[in-house]
N, C-alpha and C positions, 0 to 999 in steps of 0.2 A: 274613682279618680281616672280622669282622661290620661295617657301618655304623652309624656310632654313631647313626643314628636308629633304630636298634632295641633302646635301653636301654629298658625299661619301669618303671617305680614299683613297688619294691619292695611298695609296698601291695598292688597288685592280687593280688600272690602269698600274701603274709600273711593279709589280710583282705580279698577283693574288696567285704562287707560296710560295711564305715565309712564314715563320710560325712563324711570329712574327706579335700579332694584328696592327692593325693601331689605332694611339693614334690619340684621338677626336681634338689635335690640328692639325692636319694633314690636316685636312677639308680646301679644298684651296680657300676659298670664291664662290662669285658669280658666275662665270664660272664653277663650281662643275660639274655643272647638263649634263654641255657640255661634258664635258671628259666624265661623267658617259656612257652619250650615246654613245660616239666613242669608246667604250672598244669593242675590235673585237668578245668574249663572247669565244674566246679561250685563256683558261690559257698558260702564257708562260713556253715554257719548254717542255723535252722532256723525263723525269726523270718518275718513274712509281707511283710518287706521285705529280707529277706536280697539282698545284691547289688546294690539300687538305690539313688542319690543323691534327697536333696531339693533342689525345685527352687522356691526361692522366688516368689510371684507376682510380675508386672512388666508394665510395659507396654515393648512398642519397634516399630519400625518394620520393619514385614514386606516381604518380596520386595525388588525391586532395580528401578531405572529407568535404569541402568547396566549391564545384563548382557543375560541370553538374553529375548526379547520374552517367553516364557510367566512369568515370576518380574517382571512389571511387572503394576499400577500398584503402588511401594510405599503403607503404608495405615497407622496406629495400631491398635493389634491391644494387649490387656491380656489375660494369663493369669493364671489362681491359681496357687496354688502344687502341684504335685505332684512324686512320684517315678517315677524314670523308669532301667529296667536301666541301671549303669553301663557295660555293653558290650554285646553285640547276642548275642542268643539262641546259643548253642553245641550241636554235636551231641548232647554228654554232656547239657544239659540239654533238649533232645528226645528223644532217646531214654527218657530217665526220664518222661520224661513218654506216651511211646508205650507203656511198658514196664505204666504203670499203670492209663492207660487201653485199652489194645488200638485204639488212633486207628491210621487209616487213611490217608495222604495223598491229594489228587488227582490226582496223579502216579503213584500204585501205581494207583489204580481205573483210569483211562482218562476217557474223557468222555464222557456219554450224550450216540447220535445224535440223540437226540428233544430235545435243547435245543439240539445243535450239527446242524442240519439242512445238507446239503448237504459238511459235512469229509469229505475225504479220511480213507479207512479207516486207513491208517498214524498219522493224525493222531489218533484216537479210540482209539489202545492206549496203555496206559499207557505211561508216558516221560515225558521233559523237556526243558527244551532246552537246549543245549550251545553256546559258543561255541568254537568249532574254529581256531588259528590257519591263514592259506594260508602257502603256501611260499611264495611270490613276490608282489609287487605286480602289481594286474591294475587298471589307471585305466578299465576300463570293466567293474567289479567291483560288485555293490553289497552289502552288509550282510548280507542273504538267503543271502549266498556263505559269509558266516560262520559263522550262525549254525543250525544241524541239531536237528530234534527226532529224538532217539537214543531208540530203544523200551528201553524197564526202566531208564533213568536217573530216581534218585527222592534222597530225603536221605540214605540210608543206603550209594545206590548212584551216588557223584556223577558221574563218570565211565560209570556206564553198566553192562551185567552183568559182574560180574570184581572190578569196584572196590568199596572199601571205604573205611569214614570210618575206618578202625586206624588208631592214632596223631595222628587230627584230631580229637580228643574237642575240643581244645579252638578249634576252628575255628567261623566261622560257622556254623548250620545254612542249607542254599542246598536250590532247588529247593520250596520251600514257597509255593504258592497263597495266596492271601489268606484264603481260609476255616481255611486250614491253620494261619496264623498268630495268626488270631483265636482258633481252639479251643485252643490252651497259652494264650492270654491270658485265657482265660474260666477256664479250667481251674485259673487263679491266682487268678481272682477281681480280675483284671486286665482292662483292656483295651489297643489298639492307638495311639499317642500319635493326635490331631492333629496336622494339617502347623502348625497356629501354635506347638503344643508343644513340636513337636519342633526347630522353628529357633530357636527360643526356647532352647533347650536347649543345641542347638549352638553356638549364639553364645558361651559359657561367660562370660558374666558380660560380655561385651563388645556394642558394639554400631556396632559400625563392619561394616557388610557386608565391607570387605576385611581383615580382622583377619586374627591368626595362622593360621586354620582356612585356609589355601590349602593347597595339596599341597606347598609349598615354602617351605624356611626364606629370609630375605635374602641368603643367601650362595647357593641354588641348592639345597639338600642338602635332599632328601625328608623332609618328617614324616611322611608319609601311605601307604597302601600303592594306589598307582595307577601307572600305568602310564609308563615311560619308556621313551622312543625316538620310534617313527616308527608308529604303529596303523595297519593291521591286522598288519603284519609284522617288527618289531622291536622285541623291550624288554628292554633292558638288564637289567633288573632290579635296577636299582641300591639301590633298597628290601632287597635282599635276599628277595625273593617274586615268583614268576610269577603263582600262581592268589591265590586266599584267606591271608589270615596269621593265626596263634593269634591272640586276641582281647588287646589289651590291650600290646603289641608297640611300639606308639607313643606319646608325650606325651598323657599325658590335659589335656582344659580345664580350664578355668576354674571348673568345676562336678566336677570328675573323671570326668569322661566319657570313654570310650575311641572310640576309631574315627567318629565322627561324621562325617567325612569319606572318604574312599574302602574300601576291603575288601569287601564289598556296600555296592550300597542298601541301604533300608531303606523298609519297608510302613508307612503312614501312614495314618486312618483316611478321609477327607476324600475325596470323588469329585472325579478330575481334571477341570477345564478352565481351557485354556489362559488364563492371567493370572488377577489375583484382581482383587477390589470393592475401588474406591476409597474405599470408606466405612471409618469407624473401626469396630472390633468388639470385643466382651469376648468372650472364651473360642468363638472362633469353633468352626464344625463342619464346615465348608465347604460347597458349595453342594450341593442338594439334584439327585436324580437325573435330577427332570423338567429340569431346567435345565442340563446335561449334555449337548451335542451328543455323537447315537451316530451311526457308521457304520451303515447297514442292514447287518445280518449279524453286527455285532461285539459282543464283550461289552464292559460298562462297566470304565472305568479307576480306580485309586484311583492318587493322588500316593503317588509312592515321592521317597526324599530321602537325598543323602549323595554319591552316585557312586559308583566302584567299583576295583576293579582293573585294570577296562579303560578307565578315564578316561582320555586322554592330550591334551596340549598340542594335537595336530592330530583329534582326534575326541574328542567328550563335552567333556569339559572343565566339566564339572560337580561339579568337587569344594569347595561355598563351601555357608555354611549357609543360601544363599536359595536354589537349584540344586532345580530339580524337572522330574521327567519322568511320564507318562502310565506307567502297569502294569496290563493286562487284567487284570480279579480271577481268571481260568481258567486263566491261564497260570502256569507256574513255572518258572520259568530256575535256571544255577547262579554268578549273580551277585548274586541278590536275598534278601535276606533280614529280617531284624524286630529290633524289643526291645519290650519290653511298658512298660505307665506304670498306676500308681496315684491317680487323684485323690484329692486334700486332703480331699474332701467326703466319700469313701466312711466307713464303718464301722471299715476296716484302715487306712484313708490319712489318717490325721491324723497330724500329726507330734508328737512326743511334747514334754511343753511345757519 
């Protein structure tokens, strides 16, 4: 028996275009889970907003003075209105998009020594990086333990040489750099949300930092696809998913948004440092690079947001729409991944009257 948190909105299968949420009766029973997975992971349509929601402009109250120190001071923060994918970029729709333009990953190139001086040779072949479950709890273990850069693991190849994304058309696309995620968003004439856009977004219409967006219903029962049990070596999988889940699997918001909380991160445009400005902002962009504490040696970080499938109760624990973490732009893992946004302002991004 599927768990019933894996009914999806019939909409999403029909028309993931519309911009009208899908209402919780919609949920077509037991067969949910089946449709979920035969959704092709390309939106129908061929309109320059095919697949994304509008997001009316608003103001609210960004970050948290309740939670993780980096997601403090909260601040007044007002956005315009834009759109924004109703679920997070899918293989089928990178691929088409690699297929058109002959794009390249940074994960298939490798990394020039001459910007990454002193890496480790292994480090500078192409690959990605892999979180690797251990067999066993090791309490004097640390995270590094987990997680392996595997040479020739790239989006197409998530697991590494051998593996394929058959039959994940409609999955996250993972493994994609920052620059990587930019280029399909430029390529749509799109860009990458802002971190205020995009919690803004998550929030689905609410504004209570602990609203329904947590990984769990009041009863305990998973909305979200993240991680149960005991991290780094047990999960239940009570979601019904170990890795990544088809897109759209879980209660959309308030906005009809799918996934905004765990299944990947997600790439946000905004250079990370830890906590924001107490000051009020319209349509922030976040702080600039000079103002950026770098490690010597390291590349700069952009705020990634949402959590992931490895969130769990006793590690992460990042799955709320104020939850932000640091992501090297160079790096590409296979937990991280995007959705693009359209501002109100552009040429294609007005909303029609």
């Amino acid at each position: 028996m599927w768990p019933r948190l894996l009914l999806p909105c019939i909409g999403l299968l029909a028309s993931i275009a519309a911009t009208t949420p899908c209402a919780a009766e919609d949920a077509p029973g037991d067969t949910a889970p089946k449709l979920c997975a035969a959704y092709s992971g390309l939106p129908d349509g061929k309109d320059t907003k095919t697949g994304m929601a509008f997001i009316p402009g608003g103001s609210f109250v960004m970050g948290s003075d309740r939670q993780q120190p980096e997601e403090r001071s909260t601040h007044f923060v007002r956005v315009d209105g834009f759109w924004i994918d109703r679920h997070e970029v899918t293989n089928a729709q990178f691929a088409r998009f690699v297929a058109a333009t002959g794009y390249v990953t940074l994960a298939e190139l490798g990394l020039d020594p001459q910007t990454h001086p002193g890496t480790k040779e292994d480090l500078l072949a192409p690959g990605s990086t892999l979180f690797l479950q251990p067999m066993k709890a090791d309490r004097g273990g640390s995270n590094a333990q987990w997680w392996q850069y595997v040479k020739g693991a790239n989006w197409h190849q998530p697991e590494g040489p051998g593996s394929t994304i058959a039959g994940r058309e409609n999955h996250p696309v993972v493994h994609v750099a920052y620059e990587d995620a930019l280029a399909y968003a430029r390529w749509l004439g799109r860009e990458l949300p802002t971190e205020a856009q995009w919690e803004f977004a998550a929030r689905g219409r609410g504004f209570d930092e602990q609203d329904w967006m947590s990984a769990y219903a009041p009863d305990g029962t998973p909305i979200a696809n993240t991680w149960q049990g005991i991290f780094p070596v047990y999960n239940s999988a009570e979601d019904g998913y170990v890795g990544t889940a088809p897109v759209g699997c879980f209660k959309a918001n308030g906005y009809g948004l799918y996934d905004m909380i765990g299944n990947v991160w997600e790439w946000t445009s905004d250079w990370y440092r830890a906590g924001h400005s107490k000051e009020p902002a319209v349509n922030p962009m976040g702080p600039d690079l000079m103002q950026v504490g770098l490690i010597a040696g390291a590349a700069p970080s952009k705020a990634i947001k949402g959590g992931s499938y490895l969130c769990a109760h006793n590690y992460c624990a990042r799955y709320r729409p104020t939850s932000r973490q640091p992501q090297e732009v160079d790096l590409s893992t296979g937990h991280v991944g995007f959705r693009t946004v359209l501002n109100a302002g552009s040429s294609s991004g007005a909303p029609a009257p």
